[in-house]
PyMOL commands that place a pseudoatom at each C-alpha (Angstrom):
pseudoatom trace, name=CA, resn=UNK, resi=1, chain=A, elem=C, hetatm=0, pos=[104.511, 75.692, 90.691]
pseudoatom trace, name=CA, resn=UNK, resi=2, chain=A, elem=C, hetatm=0, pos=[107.680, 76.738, 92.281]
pseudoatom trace, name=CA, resn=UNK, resi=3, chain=A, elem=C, hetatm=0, pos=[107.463, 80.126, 90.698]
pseudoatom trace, name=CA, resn=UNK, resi=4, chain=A, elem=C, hetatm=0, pos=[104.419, 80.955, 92.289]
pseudoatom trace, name=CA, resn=UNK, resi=5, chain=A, elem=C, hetatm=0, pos=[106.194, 79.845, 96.101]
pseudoatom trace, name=CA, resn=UNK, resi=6, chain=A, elem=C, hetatm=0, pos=[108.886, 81.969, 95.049]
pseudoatom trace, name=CA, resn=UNK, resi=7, chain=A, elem=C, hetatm=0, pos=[107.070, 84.963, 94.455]
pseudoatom trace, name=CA, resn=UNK, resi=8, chain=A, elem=C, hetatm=0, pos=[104.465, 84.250, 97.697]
pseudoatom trace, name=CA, resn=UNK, resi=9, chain=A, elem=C, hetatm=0, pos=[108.120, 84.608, 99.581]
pseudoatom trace, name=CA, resn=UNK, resi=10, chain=A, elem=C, hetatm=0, pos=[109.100, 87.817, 97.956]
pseudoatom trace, name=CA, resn=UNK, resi=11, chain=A, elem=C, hetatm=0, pos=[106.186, 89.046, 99.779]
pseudoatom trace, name=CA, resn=UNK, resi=12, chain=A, elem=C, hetatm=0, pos=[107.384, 88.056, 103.250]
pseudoatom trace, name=CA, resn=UNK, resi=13, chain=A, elem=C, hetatm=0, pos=[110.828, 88.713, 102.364]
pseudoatom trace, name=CA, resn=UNK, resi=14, chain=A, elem=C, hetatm=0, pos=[111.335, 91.800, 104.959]
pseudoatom trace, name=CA, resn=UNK, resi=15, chain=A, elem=C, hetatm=0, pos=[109.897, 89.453, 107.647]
pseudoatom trace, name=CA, resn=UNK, resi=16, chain=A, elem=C, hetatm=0, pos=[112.708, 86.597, 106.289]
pseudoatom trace, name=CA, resn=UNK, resi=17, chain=A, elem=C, hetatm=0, pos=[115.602, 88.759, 106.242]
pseudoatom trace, name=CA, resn=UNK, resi=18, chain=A, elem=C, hetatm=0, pos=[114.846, 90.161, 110.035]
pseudoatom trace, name=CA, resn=UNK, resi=19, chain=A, elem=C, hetatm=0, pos=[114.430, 86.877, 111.349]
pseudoatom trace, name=CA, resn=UNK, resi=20, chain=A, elem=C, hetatm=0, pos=[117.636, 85.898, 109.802]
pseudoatom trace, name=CA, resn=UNK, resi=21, chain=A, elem=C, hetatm=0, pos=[119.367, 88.866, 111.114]
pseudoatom trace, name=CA, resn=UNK, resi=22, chain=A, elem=C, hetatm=0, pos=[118.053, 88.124, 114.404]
pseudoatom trace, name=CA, resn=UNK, resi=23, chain=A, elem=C, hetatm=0, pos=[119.775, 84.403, 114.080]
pseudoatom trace, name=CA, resn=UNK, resi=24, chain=A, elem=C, hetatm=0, pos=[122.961, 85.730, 114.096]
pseudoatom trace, name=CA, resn=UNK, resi=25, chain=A, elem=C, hetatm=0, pos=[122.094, 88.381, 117.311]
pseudoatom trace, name=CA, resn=UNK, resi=26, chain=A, elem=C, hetatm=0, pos=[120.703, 86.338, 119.527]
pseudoatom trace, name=CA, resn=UNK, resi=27, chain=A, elem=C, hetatm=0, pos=[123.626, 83.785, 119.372]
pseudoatom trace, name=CA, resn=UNK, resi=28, chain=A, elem=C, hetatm=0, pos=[126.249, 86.819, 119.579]
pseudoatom trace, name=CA, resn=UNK, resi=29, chain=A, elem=C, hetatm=0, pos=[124.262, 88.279, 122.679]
pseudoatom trace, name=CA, resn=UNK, resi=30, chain=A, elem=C, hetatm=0, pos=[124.307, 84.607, 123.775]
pseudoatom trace, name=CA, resn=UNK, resi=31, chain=A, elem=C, hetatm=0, pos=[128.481, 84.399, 123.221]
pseudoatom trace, name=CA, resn=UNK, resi=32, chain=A, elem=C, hetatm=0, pos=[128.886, 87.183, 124.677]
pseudoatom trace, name=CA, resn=UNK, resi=33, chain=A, elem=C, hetatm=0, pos=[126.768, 86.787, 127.930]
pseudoatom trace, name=CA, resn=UNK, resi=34, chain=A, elem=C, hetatm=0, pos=[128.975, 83.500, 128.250]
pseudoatom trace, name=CA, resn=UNK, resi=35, chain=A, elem=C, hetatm=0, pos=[131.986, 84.469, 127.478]
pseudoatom trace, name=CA, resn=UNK, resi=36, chain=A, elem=C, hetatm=0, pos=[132.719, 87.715, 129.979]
pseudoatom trace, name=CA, resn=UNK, resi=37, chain=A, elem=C, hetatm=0, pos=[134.976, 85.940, 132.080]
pseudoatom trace, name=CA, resn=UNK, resi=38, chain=A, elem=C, hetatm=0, pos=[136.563, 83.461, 129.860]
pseudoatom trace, name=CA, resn=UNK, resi=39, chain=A, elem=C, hetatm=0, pos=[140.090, 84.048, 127.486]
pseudoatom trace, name=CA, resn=UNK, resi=40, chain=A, elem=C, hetatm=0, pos=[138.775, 82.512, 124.361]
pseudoatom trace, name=CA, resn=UNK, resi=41, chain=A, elem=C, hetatm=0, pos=[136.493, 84.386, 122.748]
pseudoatom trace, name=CA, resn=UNK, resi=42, chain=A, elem=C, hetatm=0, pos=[136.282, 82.511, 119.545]
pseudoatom trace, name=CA, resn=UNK, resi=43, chain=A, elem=C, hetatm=0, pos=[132.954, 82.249, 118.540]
pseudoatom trace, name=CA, resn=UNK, resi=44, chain=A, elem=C, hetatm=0, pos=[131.920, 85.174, 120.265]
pseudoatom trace, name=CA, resn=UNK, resi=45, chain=A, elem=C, hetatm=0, pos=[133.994, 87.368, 117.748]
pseudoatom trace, name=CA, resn=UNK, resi=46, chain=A, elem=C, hetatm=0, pos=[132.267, 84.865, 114.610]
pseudoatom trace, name=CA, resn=UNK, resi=47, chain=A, elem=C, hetatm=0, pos=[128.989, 85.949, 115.640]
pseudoatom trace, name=CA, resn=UNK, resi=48, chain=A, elem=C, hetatm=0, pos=[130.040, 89.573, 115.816]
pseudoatom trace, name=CA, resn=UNK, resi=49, chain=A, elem=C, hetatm=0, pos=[131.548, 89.749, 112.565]
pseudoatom trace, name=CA, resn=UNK, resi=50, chain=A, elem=C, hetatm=0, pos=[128.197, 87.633, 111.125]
pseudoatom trace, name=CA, resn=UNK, resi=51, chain=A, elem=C, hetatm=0, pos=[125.691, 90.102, 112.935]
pseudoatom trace, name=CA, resn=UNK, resi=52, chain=A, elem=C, hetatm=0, pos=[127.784, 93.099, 111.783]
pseudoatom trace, name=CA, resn=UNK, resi=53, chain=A, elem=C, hetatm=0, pos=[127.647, 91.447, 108.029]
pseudoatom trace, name=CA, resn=UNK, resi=54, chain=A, elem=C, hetatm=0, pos=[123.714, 90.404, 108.014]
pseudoatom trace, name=CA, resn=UNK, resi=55, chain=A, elem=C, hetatm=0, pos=[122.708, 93.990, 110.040]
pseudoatom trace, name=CA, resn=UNK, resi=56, chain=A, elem=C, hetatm=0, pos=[124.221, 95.599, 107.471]
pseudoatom trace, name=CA, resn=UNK, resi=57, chain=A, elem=C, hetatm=0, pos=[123.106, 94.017, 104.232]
pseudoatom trace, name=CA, resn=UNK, resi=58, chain=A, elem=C, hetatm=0, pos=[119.673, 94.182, 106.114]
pseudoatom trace, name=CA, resn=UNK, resi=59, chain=A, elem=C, hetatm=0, pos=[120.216, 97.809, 105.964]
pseudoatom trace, name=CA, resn=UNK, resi=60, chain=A, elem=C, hetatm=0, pos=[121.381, 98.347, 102.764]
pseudoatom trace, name=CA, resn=UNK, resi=61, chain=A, elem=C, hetatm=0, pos=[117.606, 96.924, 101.434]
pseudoatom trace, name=CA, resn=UNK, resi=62, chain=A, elem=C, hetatm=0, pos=[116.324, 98.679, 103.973]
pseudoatom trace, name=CA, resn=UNK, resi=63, chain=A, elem=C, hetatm=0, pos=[117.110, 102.098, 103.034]
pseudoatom trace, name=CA, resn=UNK, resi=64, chain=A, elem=C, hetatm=0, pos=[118.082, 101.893, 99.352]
pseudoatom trace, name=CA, resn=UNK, resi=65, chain=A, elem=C, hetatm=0, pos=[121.760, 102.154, 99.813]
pseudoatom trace, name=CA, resn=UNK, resi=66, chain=A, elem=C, hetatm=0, pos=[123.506, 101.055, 96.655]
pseudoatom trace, name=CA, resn=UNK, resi=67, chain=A, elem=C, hetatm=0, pos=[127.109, 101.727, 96.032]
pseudoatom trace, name=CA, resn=UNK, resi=68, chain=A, elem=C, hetatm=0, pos=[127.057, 100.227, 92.394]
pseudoatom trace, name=CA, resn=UNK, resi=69, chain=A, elem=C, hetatm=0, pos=[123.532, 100.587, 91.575]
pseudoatom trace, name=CA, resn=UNK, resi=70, chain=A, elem=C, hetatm=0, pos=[122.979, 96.912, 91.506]
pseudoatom trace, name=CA, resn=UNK, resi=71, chain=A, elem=C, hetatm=0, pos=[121.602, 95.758, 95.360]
pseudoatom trace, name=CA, resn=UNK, resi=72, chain=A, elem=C, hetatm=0, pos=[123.065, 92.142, 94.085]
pseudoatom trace, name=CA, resn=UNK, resi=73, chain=A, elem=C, hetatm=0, pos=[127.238, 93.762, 93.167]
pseudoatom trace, name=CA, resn=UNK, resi=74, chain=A, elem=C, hetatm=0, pos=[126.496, 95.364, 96.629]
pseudoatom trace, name=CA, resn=UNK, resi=75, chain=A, elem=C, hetatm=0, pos=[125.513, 91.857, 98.214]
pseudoatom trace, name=CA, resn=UNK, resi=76, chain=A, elem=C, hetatm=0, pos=[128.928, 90.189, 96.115]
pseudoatom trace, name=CA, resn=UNK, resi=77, chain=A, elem=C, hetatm=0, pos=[130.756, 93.438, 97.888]
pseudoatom trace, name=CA, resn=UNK, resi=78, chain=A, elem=C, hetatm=0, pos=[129.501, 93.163, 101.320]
pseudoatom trace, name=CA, resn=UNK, resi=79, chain=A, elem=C, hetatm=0, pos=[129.995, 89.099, 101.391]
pseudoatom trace, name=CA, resn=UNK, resi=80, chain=A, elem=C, hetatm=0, pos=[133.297, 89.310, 99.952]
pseudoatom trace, name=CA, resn=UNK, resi=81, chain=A, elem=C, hetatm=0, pos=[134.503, 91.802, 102.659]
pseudoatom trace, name=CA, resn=UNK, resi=82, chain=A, elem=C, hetatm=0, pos=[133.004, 89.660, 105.359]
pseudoatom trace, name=CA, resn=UNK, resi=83, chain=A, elem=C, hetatm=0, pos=[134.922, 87.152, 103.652]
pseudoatom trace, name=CA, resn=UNK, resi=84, chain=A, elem=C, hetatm=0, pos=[137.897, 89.101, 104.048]
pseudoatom trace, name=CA, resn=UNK, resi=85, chain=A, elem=C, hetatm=0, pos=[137.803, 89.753, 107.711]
pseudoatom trace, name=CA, resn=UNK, resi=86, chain=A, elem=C, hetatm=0, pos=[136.434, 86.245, 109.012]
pseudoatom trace, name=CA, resn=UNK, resi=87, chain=A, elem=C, hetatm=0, pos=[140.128, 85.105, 106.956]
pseudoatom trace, name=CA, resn=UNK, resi=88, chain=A, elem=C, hetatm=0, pos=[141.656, 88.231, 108.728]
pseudoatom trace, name=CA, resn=UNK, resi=89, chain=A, elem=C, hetatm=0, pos=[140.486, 86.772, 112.232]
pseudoatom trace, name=CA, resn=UNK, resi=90, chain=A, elem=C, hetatm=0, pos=[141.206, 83.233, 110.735]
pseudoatom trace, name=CA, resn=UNK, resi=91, chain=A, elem=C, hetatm=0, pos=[137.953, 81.547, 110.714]
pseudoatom trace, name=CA, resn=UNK, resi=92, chain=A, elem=C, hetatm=0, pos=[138.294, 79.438, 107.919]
pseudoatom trace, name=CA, resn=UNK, resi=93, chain=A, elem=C, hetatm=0, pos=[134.826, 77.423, 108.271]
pseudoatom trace, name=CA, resn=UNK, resi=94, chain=A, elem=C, hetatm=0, pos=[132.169, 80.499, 107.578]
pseudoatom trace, name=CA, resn=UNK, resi=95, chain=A, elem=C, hetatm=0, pos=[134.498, 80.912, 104.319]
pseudoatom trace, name=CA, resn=UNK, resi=96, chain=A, elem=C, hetatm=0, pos=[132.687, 78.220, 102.585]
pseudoatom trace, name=CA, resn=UNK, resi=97, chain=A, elem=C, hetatm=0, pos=[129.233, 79.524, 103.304]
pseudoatom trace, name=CA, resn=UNK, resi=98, chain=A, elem=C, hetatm=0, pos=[130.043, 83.050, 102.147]
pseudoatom trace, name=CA, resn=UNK, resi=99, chain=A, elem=C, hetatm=0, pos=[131.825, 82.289, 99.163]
pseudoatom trace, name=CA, resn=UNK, resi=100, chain=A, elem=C, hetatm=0, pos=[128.714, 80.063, 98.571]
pseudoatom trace, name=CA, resn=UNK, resi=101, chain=A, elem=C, hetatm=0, pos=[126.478, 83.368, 98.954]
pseudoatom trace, name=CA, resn=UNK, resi=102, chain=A, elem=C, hetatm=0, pos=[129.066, 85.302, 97.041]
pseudoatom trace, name=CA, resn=UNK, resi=103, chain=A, elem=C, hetatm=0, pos=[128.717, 83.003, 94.124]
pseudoatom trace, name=CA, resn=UNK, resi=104, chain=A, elem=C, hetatm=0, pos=[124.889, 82.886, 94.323]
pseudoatom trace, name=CA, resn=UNK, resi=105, chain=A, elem=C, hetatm=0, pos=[124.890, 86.813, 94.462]
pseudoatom trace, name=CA, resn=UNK, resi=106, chain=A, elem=C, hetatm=0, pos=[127.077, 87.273, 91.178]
pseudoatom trace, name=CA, resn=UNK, resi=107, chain=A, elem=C, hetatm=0, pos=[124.641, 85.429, 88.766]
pseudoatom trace, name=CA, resn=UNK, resi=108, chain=A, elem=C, hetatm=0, pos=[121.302, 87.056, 89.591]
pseudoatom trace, name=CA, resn=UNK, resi=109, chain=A, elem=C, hetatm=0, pos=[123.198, 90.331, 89.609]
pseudoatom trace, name=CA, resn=UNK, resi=110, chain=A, elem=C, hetatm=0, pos=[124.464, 89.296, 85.755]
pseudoatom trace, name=CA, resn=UNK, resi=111, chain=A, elem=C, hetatm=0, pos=[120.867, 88.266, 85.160]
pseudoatom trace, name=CA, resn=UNK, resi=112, chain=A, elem=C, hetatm=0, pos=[118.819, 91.133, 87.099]
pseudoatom trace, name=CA, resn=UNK, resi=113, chain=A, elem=C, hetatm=0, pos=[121.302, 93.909, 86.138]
pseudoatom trace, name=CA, resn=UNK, resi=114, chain=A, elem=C, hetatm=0, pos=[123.236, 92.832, 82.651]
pseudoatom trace, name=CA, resn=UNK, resi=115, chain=A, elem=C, hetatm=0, pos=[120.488, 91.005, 80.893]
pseudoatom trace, name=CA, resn=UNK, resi=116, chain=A, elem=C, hetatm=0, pos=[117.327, 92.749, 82.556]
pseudoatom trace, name=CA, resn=UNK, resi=117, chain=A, elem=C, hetatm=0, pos=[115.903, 89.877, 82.763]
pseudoatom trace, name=CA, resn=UNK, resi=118, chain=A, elem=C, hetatm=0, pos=[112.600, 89.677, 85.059]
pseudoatom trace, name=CA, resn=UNK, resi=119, chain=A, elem=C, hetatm=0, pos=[110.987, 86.098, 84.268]
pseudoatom trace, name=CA, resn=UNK, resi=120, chain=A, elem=C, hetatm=0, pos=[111.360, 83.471, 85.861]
pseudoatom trace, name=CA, resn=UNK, resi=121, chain=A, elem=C, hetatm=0, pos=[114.099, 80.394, 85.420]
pseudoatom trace, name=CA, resn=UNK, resi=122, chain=A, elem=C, hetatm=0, pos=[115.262, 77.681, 87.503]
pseudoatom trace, name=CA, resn=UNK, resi=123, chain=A, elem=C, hetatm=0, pos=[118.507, 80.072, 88.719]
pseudoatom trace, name=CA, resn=UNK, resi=124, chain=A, elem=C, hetatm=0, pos=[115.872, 81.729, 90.947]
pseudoatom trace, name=CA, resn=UNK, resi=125, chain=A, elem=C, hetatm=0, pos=[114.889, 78.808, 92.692]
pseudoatom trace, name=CA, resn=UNK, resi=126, chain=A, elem=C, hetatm=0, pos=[118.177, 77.565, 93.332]
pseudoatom trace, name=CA, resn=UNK, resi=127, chain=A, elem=C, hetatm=0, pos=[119.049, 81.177, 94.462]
pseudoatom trace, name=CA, resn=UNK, resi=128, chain=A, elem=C, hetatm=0, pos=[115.915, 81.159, 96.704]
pseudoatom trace, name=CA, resn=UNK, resi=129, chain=A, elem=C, hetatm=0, pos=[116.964, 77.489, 98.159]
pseudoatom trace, name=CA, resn=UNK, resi=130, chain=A, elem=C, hetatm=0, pos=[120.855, 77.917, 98.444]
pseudoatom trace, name=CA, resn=UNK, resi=131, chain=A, elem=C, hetatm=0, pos=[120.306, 81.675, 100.115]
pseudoatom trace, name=CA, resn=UNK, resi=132, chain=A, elem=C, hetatm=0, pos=[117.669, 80.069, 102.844]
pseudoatom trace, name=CA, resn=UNK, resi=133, chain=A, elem=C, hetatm=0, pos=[119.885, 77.261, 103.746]
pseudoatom trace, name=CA, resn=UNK, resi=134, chain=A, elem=C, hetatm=0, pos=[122.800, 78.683, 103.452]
pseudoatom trace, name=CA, resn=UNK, resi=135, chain=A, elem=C, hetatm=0, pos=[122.078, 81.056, 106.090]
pseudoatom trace, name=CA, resn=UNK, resi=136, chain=A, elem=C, hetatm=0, pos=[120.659, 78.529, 108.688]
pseudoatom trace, name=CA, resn=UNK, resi=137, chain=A, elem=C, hetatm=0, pos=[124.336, 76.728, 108.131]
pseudoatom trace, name=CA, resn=UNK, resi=138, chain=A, elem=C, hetatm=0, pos=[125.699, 79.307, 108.709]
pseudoatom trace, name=CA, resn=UNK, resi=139, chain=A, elem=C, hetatm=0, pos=[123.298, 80.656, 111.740]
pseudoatom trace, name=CA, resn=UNK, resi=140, chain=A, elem=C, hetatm=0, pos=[124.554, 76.964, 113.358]
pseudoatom trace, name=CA, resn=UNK, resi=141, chain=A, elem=C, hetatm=0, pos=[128.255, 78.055, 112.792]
for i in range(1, 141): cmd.bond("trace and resi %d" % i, "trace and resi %d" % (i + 1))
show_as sticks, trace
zoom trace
């Protein structure tokens, strides 16, 4: 039963990852409206470095662009980097959610890429679940 919801939402993926690329803009165009004329720019800068991240990724689907030639390495690659800079600008509470994303990324990459393996198992589901809410935690950041 789940498989079958799983694969329904691979269908509407494109529609998924746009709307969850445009939860991280409108809340950066929101910061920034807000923020113009004030010194602390905090969150503004969060949901810059977020938007950047998710446009990005979005992108890389988008038009086919693989560095490794494994979209999931690339995914592990482009997290970790966001990673990386969110610790650069010291915003320690997105770290959790990436490395959560990171760490989802890395196992279907090892199951899509090393093992070619393209049935079903209860990793998918969990990746499915953990990558959906994972992002609305993080869109509430």
């Amino acid at each position: 039963m789940l498989q079958h919801v799983f694969m329904a939402l691979s269908t509407v993926n494109d529609y998924l990852s746009i709307f969850i690329t445009w939860a991280f803009v409108v809340p950066f165009l929101y910061n920034f409206a807000c923020t113009i004329n004030c010194r602390n720019k905090h969150i503004m800068y969060i949901f810059l470095v977020m938007m950047l991240s998710y446009t990005l990724s979005l992108f890389m689907f988008k038009a086919s662009f693989i560095l490794t030639g494994s979209i999931y390495l690339d995914l592990v690659i482009a997290d970790l980097l966001t990673i990386f800079t969110l610790a650069c600008l010291s915003y320690n509470y997105l770290l959790f959610g990436l490395t959560f994303n990171a760490t989802l990324h890395m196992p279907m990459h090892y199951d899509y890429v090393v093992l070619v393996s393209y049935d079903y198992w209860w990793f998918w589901g969990l990746y499915g679940i953990g990558q959906l809410t994972s992002d609305f935690r993080l869109g509430k950041a």
